[in-house]
SEVOMI-672865 format. One record per atom (N, C-alpha, C): residue number from 1; atom name; z, y, x; residue in one letter. Coordinates in steps of 0.05 Angstrom, whole numbers, always signed. Each point is the difference from the previous one (the first is absolute). Layout:
N
seq atom w v u type
NUM CA Z Y X A
...
***
This chain:
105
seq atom w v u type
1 N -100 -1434 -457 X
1 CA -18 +20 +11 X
1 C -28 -5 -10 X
2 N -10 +13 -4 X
2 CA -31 +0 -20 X
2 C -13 +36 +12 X
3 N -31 -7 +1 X
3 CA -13 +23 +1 X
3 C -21 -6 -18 X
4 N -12 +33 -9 X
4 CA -24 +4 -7 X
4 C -39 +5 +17 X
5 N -13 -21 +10 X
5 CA -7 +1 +13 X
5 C -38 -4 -11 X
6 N -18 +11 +15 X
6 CA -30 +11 -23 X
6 C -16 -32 +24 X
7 N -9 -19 -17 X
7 CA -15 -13 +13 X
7 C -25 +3 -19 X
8 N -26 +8 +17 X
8 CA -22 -5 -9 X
8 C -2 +24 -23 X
9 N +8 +20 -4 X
9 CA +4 +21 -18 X
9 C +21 -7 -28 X
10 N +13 -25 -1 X
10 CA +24 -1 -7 X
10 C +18 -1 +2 X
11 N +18 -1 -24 X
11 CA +30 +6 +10 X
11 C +12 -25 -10 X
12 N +26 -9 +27 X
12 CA +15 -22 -15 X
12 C +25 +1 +6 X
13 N +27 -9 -2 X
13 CA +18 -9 +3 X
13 C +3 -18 +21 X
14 N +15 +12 +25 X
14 CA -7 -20 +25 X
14 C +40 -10 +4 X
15 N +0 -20 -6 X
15 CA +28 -14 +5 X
15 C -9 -36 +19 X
16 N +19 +7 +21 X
16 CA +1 -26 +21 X
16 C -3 -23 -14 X
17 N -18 -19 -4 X
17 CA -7 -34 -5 X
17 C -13 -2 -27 X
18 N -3 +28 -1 X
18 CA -22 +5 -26 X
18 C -25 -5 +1 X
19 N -10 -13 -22 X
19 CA -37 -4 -1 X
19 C -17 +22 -13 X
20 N -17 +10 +8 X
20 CA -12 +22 -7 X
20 C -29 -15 -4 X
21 N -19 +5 -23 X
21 CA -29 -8 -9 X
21 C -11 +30 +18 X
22 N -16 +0 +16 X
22 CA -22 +34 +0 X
22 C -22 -3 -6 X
23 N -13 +15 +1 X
23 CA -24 -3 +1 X
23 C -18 -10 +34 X
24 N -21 -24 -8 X
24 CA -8 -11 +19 X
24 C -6 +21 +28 X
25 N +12 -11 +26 X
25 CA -3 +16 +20 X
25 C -17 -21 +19 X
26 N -28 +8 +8 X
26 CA -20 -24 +2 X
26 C +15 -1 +42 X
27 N +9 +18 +5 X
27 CA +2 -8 +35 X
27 C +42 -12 +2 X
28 N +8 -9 -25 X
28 CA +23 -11 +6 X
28 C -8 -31 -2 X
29 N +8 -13 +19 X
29 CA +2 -33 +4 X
29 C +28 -7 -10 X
30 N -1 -30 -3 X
30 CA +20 -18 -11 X
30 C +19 +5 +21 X
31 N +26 +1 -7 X
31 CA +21 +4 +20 X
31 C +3 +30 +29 X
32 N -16 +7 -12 X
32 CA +5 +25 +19 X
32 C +14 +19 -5 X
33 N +11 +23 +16 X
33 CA +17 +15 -7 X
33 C -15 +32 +2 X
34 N +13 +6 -30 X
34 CA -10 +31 -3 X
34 C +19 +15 -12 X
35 N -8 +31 +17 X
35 CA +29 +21 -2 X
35 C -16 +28 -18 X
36 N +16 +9 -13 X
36 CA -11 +21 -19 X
36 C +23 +17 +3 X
37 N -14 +33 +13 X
37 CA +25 +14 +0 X
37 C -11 +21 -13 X
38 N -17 -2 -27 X
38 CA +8 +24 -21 X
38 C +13 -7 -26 X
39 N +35 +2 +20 X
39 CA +23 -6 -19 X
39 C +9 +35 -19 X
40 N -4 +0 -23 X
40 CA +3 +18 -12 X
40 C +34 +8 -10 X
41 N +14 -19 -1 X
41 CA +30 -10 -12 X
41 C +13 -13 +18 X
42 N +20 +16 +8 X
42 CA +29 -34 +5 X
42 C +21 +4 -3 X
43 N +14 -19 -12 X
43 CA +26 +5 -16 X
43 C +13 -31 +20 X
44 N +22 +9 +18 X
44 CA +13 -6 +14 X
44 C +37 +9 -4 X
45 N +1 -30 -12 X
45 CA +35 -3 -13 X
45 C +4 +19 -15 X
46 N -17 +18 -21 X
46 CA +3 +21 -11 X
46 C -11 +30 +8 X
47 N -8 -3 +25 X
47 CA -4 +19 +5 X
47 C -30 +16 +6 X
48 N -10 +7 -19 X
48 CA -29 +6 -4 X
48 C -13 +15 +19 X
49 N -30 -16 +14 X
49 CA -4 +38 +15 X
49 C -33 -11 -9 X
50 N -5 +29 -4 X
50 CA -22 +2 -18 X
50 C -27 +13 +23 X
51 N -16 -14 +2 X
51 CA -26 +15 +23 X
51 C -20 +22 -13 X
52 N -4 +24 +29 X
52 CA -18 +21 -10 X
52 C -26 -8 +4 X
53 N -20 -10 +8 X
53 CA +5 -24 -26 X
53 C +7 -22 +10 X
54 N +1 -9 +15 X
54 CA +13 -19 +18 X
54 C +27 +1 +15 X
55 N +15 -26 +4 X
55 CA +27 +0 +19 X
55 C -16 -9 +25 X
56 N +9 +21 +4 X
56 CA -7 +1 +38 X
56 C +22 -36 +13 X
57 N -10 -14 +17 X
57 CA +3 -23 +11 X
57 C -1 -28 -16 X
58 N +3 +1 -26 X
58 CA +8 -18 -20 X
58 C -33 -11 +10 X
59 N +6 -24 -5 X
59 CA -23 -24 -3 X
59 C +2 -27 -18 X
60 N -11 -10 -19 X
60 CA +4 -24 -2 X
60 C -20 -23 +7 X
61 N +19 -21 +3 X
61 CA -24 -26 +16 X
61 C +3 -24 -17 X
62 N -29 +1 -3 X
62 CA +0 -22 -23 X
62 C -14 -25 +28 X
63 N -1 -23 -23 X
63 CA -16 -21 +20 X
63 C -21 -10 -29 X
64 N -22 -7 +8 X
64 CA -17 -10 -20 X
64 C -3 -27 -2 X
65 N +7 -11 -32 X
65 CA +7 -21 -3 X
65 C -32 -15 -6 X
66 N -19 +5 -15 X
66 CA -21 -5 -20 X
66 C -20 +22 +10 X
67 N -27 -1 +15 X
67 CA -8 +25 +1 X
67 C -19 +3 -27 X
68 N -8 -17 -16 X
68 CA -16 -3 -20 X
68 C +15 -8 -33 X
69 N +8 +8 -13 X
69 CA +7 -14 -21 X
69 C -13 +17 -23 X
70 N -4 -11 -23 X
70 CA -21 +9 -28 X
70 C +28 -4 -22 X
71 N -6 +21 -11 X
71 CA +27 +16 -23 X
71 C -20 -13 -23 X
72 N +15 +6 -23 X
72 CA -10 -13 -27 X
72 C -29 +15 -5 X
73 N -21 -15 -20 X
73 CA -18 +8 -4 X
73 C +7 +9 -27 X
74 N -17 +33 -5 X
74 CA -3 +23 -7 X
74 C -28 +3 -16 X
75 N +14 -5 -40 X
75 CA -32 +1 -5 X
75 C -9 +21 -12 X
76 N -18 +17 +10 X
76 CA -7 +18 -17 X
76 C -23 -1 -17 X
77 N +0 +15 -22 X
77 CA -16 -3 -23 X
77 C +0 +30 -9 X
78 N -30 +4 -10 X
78 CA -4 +21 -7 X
78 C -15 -3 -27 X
79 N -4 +17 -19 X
79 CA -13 -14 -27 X
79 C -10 +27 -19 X
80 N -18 +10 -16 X
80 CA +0 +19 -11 X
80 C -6 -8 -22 X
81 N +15 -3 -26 X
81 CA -3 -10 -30 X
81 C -31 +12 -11 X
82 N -6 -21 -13 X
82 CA -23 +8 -20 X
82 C -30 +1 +16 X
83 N +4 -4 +27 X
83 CA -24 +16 +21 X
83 C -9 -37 +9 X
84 N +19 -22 +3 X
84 CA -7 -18 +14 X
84 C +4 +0 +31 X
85 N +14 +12 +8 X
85 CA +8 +11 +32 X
85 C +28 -19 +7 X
86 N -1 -18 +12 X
86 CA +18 -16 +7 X
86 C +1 -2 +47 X
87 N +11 -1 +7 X
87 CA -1 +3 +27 X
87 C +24 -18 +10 X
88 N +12 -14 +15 X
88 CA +15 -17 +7 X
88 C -4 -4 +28 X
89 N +20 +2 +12 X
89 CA +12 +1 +33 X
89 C +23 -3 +8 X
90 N -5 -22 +23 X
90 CA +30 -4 +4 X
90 C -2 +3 +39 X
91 N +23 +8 +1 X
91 CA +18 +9 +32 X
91 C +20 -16 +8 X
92 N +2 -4 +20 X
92 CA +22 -15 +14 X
92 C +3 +24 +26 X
93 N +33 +14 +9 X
93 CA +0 +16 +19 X
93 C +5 -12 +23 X
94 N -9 -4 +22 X
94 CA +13 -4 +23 X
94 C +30 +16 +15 X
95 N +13 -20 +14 X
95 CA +27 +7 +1 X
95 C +14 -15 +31 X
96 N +15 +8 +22 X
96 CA +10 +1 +14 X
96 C +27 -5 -1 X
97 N +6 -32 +2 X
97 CA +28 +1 -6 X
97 C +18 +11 +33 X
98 N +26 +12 -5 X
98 CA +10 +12 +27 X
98 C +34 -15 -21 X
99 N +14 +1 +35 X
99 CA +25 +3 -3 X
99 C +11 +9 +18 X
100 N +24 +12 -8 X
100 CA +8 +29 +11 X
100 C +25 -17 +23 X
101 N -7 +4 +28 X
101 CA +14 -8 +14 X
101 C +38 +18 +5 X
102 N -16 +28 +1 X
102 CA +29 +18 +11 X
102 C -15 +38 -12 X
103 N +13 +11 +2 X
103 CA +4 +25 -18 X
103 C +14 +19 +28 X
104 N -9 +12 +14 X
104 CA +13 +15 +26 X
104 C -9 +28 -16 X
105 N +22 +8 +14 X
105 CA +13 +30 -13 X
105 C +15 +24 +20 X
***
């Protein structure tokens, strides 16, 4: 059983004891539990039901493992030949590790 569920204006693949990266959510703490019920998809033993835009009762509950973790750094460079224009920047995204406790449907 797996759903399609929108955290934070994305979309992921929500299956039971799964780790999901999101994007940083600054009011989730270490070990707490959080439920997200804009489940878009669930495909249960085959059997698909698809939400207008949502499935009405479906929820999934993650628990938060990491409320802070930093994804690879990101370098950007910008440059325009012949002009001398060189620019260099680098990013690191913040990220919310979760794991997916249960998938209710």
């Amino acid at each position: 059983m797996y759903a399609i569920v929108e955290i934070n204006g994305q979309q992921f693949k929500a299956e039971a004891g799964r780790r999901l990266f999101v994007h940083h959510m600054q009011d989730a703490e270490n070990g707490s539990t959080v439920e997200f019920d804009k489940v878009l998809l669930v495909d249960k033993d085959g059997v698909v039901t698809v939400g207008i835009p949502t499935v009405e009762g479906a929820k999934v509950v993650c628990q938060v493992v990491t409320n802070l973790v930093k994804g690879d750094k990101v370098i950007v460079f910008h440059k325009k030949r012949r002009k001398g224009y060189r620019k260099r920047n680098g990013h690191r995204q913040q990220f919310t590790e979760l794991t997916i406790t249960q998938v209710v449907a």
